[in-house]
ZAMARGU-4260 file (C-alpha; in steps of 0.2 Angstrom, whole numbers, plus 5000, padded with zeros to 4 digits):
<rodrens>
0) 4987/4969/5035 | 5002/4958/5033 | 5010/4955/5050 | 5025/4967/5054 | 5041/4959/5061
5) 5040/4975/5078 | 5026/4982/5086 | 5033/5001/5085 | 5024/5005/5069 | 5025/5025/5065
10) 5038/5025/5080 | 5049/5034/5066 | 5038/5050/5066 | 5044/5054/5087 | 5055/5045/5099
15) 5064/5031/5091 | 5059/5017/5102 | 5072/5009/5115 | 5082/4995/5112 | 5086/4996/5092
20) 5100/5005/5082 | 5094/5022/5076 | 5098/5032/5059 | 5094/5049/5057 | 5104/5057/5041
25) 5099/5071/5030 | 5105/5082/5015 | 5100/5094/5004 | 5095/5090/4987 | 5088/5102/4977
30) 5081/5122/4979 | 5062/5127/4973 | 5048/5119/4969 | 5054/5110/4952 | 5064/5100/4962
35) 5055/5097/4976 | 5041/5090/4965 | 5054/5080/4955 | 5060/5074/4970 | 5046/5068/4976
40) 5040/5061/4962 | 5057/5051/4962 | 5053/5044/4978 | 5036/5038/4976 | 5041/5028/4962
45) 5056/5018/4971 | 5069/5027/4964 | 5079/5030/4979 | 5082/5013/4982 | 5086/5008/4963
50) 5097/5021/4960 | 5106/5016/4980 | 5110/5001/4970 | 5095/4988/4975 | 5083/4980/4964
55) 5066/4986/4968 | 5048/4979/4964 | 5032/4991/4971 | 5016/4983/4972 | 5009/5000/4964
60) 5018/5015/4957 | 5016/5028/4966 | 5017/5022/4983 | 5005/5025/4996 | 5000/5015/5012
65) 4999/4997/5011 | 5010/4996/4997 | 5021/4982/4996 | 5039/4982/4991 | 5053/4971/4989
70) 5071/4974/4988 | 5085/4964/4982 | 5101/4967/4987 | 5118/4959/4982 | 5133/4958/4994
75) 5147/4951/4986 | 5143/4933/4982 | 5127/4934/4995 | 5110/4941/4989 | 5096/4944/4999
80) 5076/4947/4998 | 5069/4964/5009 | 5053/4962/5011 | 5043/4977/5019 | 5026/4987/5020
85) 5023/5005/5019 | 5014/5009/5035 | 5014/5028/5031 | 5015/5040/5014 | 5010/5058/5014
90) 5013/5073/5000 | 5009/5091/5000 | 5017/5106/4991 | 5028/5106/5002 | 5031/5089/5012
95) 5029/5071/5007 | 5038/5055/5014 | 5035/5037/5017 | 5038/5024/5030 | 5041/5006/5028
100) 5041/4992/5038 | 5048/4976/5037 | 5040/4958/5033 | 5045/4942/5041 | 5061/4936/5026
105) 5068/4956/5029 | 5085/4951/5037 | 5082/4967/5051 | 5067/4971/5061 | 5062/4989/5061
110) 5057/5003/5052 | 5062/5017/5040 | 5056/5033/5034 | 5061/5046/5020 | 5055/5062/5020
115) 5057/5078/5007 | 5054/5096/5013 | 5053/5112/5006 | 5062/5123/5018 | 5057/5142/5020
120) 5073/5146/5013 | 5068/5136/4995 | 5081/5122/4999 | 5073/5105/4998 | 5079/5094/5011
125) 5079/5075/5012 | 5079/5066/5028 | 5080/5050/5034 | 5077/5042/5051 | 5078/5023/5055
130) 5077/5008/5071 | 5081/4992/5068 | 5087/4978/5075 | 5096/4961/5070 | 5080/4951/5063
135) 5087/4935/5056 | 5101/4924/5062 | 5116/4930/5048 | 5111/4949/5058 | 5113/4943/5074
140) 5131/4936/5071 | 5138/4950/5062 | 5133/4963/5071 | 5145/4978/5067 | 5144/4974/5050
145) 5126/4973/5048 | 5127/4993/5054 | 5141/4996/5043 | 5130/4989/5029 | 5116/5000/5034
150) 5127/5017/5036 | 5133/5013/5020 | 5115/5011/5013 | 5111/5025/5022 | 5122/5038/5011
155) 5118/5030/4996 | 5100/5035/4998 | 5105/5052/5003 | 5116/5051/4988 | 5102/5046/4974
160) 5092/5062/4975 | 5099/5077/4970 | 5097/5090/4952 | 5098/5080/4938 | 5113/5080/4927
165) 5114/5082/4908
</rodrens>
């Protein structure tokens, strides 16, 4: 397995480890199984990210564990490579989600999961929870924009799932 930039791999599925910046954001996206499954089938293909605004490369479509991805993302006149590993993927009827961790190049160090869930209730709800922490020098210095980068990032994922519209 490529080597992860933190040891505190599936630490998004229980207690977010100490010493990191920790996301957790959700919304609902959908009601019923149509678009649950569409959701799902949206997230295991990368959609998320590319529709978030980032260019996105999967090493297979759908994802799964020990796939590979890598994101690019502009910001302003600065670009930047994300490479990470998903150390976890899962789908039911009525669960599915992903985790990825990142690669030495990814300018944090951490990990993120997304998850879909068909409630009781028919609503379909996406979650996500993150740590991180500043992984190259540019993240170390700027700090409080680095998590005003992520928190932005962070609803624009929430924002790229949802019903389709004509």
């Amino acid at each position: 397995m490529d080597e992860l930039t933190y040891t505190e791999v599936g630490a998004t599925a229980g207690e977010l480890p100490p010493g990191y910046h920790h996301v957790r954001a959700q919304r609902i996206v959908g009601h019923g199984e149509e678009d649950f499954a569409r959701a799902a089938d949206d997230l295991f293909a990368g959609l998320v990210q590319r529709r978030a605004g980032a260019s996105i490369r999967l090493s297979e479509v759908p994802l799964r564990t020990g796939t590979h991805i890598e994101m690019r993302l502009r910001l302003g006149p600065f670009a930047f490579t994300i490479p990470c590993l998903v150390v976890w993927a899962e789908r039911t009827a009525e669960f599915c989600g992903f985790a990825y961790g990142t690669l030495p190049g990814h300018p944090e160090r951490g990990e993120e999961r997304f998850e879909l869930r068909l409630l009781a209730s028919g609503d379909v709800l996406f979650s996500i929870v993150a740590f991180s922490a500043p992984g190259r020098w540019f993240t170390r210095l700027g700090g409080p924009i680095a998590r005003n980068v992520q928190a932005r990032w962070t609803r624009r994922y929430l924002a790229a799932l949802g019903p389709r519209r004509p």
